[in-house]
N, C-alpha and C positions, 0 to 999 in steps of 0.2 A: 535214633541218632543218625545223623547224614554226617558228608562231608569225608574228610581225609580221615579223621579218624577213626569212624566206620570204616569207612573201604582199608583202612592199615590191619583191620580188627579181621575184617575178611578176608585179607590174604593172608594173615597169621592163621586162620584156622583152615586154610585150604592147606599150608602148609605143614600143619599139624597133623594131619591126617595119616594116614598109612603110605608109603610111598609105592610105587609101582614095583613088583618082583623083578630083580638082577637076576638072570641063571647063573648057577655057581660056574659052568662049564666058562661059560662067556667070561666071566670076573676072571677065570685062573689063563685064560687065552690074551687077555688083555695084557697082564703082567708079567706075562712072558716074553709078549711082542715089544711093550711098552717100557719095560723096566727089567728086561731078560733076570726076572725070579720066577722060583718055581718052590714047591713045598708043600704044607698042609692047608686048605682055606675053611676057613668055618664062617658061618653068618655071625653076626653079633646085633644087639640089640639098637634102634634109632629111634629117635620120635619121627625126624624127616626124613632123613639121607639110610640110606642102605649100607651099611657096614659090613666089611670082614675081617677077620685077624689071618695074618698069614705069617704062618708058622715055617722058617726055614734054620738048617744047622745054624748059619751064624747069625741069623737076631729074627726078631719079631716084627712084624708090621699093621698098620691099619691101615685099609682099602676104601675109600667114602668116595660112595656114589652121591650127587647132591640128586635131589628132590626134582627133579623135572621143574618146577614153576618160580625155582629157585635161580634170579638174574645171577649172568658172570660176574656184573659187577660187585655183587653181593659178596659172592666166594671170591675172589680177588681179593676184596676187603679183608677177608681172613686169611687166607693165604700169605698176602702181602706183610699182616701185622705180626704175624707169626716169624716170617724172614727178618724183620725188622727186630723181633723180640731177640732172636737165638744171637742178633750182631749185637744190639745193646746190651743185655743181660745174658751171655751165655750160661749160667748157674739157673739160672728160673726154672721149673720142671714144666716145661711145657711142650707138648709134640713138637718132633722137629719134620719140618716137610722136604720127602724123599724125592729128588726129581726124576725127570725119565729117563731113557738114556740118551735123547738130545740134548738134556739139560734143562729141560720148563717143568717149572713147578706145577702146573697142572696140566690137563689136559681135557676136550670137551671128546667126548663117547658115547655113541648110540648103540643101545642094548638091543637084541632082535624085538621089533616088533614094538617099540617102546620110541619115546621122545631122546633127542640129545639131551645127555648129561655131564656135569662137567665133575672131571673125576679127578682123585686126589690120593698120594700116598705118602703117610706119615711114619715118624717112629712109633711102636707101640710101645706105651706106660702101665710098667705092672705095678701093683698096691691096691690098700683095701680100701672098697668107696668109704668115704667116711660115715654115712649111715651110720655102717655095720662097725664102726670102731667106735673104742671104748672115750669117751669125750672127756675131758680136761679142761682148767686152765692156761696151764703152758701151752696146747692143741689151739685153744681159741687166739693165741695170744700168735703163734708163729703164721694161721691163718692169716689174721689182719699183718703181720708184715711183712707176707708171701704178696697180699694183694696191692699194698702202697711199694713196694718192688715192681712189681706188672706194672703200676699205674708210672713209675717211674720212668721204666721201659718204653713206656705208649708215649710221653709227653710231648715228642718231637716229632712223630709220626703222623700224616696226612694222609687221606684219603676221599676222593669223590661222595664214595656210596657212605660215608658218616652224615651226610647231611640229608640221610634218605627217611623218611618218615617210618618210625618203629612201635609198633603197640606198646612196647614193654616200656618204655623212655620214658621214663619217671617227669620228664618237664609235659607231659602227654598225660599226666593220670585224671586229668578233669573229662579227659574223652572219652574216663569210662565211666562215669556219671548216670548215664541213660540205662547200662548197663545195671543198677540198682533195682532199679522196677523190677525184674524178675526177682529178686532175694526174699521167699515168702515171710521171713521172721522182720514185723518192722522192727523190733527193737536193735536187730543187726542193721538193716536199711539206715536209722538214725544214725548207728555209730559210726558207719562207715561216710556218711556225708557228714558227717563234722569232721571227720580227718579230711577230707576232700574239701570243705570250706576251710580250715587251717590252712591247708595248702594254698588255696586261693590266694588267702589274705597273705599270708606270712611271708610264703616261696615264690610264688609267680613273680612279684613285682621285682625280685630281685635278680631273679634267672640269669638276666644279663650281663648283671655285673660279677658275675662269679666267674672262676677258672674254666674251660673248658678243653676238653683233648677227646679222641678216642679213649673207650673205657672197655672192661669186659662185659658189663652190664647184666650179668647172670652169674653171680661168684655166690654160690648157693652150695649149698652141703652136697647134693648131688652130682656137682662139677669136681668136687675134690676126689684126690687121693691121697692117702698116708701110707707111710712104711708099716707093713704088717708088723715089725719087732718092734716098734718104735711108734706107737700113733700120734707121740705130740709133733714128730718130722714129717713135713709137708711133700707128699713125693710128685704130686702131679695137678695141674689145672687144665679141666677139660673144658672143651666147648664153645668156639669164640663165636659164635652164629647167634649172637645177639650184641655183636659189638654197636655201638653209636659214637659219635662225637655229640659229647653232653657237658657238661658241667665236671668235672673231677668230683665232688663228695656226692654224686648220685652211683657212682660206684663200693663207695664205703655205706651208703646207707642201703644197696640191694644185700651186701655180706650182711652187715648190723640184724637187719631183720630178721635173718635164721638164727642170729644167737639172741633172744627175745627167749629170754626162759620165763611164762606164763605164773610157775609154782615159785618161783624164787627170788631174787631182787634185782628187777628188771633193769633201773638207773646203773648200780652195780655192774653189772653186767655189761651193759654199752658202756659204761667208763672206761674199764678196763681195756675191752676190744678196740673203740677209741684211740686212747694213749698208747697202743702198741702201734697202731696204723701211722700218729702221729708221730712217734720215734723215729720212724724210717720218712716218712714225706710230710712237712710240718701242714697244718693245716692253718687257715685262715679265719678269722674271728669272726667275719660272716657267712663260712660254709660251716664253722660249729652251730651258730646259731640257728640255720634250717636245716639238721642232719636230721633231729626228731621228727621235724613236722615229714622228712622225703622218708624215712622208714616206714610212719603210717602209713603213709602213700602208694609205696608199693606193695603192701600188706592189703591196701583195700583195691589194685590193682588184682594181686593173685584170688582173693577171693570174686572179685565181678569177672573179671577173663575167664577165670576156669568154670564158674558156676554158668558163666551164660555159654560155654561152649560145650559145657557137660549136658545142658539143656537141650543143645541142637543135635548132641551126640553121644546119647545114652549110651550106645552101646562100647565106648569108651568112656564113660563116665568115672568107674574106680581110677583108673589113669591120669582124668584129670583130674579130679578132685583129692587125689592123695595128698596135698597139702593146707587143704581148706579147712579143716577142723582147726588145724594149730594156730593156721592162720588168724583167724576168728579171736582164738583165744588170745594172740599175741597183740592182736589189736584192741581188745578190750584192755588187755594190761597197762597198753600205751596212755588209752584215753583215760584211764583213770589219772594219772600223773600231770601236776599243773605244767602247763609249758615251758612256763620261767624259771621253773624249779629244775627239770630237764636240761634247759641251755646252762642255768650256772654249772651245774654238777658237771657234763661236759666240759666248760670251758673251763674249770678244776681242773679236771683232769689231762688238760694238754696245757696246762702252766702259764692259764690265762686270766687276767681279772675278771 
């Protein structure tokens, strides 16, 4: 595979990688100088950037270091959407960004011995990831209109680096095509290129005429959090480091695809999730009709991305492929279901002929 969407593939997996060590020492110097706090600091966990929580009497913080090979423009782009979020939707639980004490949202920081980085302090969000929480209806149901709020949020919001070329961008999932070839099981190989020929025929031709804004583009079970007392209340959306300017229902179909319950009634299911999204931001008669076809999509997105980077990077392997099994099986669930049968039951459920 050449072209842009190789080389996007290859910067997402340099990116992915382990990021260069922060000294704790340097981090708690920083925040002193920078943002005169002081307190307890602990590392926390990242795929890219370098984290801390920093624990003082009166509130809590996160510390993110970006990734070295990570453009400003990049983090700007989040930084920015974020400011944008907290003036549109003040209610929405999403980090709020701490400035310095000159007043700039961020700032670029070179760590001893290390690249300039551009660094970032946030509110910290406490709650439990939702994994680890007990799942529901009504949990599914305030998910989808936590995320058509967000998308509401974003709709009037611009930015440069949205038009930057992104692995994850579901109008991009033919670019992982090549990506296939390594999948030793063919009968997985077949299934995953018929969703990827659906898409072809179905989605492509249409891409353009559909809605588009900045999206969060990773509104995945992992990004959330819930109120421990409470887990159908939605307390936090992590993560904007996959934003794009894409199409609006390429947002609802990256959520959609984690609620793909494999054992239970798949159509079901996305109706529901669906019609909750559509309550809060009405949806459009031909973004119902390729929501199916972009959920498979980015379903056979996560399984070629993570199986071809688990490939070049065994020794991360359980990490990336933590969602690949489901994946598979979510994707099978899809393909069995006629397409036409799919768009009606959707377009049912958001109170459309």
């Amino acid at each position: 595979m050449n072209g842009p969407a190789s080389a996007a593939l290859a910067a997402a997996d340099v990116l992915g990688e382990g990021s260069p060590e922060v000294p704790l020492a340097w981090a708690m110097d920083l925040l002193a100088r920078q943002y005169g706090l002081a307190g307890r600091l602990s590392p926390l966990t990242g795929e890219r950037d370098r984290n801390f929580l920093l624990e003082t009497p009166a509130a809590s913080y996160m510390l993110k270091v970006s990734h070295p090979a990570e453009l400003p423009l990049v983090a700007d782009f989040q930084t920015q959407a974020l400011l944008h979020i907290a003036a549109a939707d003040p209610g929405l639980p999403v980090q709020r960004i701490v400035p310095t004490l000159a007043g700039e949202p961020s700032l670029v920081a070179q760590p001893p011995g290390g690249d300039a980085r551009v660094t970032r302090l946030f509110s910290y969000l406490p709650g439990e990831p939702l994994p680890k929480a007990q799942r529901s209806q009504a949990q599914a149901r305030a998910l989808a209109r936590t995320l058509a709020r967000l998308d509401l949020a974003l709709r009037d919001f611009r930015h440069p680096a949205g038009q930057l070329a992104l692995p994850w961008d579901i109008q991009r999932a033919d670019s992982v095509r090549g990506l296939l070839d390594s999948v030793p099981d063919e009968s997985r190989r077949k299934l995953a290129r018929r969703a990827l020929d659906r898409f072809a025929a179905n989605v492509r031709p249409r891409l353009a005429r559909l809605r588009a804004q900045p999206i969060h583009n990773d509104f995945n079970i992992y990004n959330v959090l819930v109120d421990p007392l409470d887990h159908a209340r939605i307390a936090g959306v992590l993560d904007f480091g996959d934003m794009v300017h894409a199409p609006l229902i390429d947002d609802l179909a990256v959520a959609a695809a984690y609620q793909v319950d494999p054992a239970g009634d798949t159509m079901a299911t996305l109706a529901d999730f669906v019609a909750a999204y559509h309550a809060v931001l009405p949806l459009e008669a031909d973004e119902i009709d390729v929501l199916f076809d972009l959920v498979q999509a980015r379903l056979v997105m996560v399984v070629a991305i993570s199986g071809w980077r688990a490939a070049r990077h065994p020794e991360n392997a359980p990490y990336l492929l933590r969602n690949n099994a489901v994946s598979w099986e979510r994707l099978a669930a899809c393909d069995a279901i006629p397409a036409a049968h799919a768009r009606n039951v959707l377009r049912r459920a958001c109170g459309l002929a």
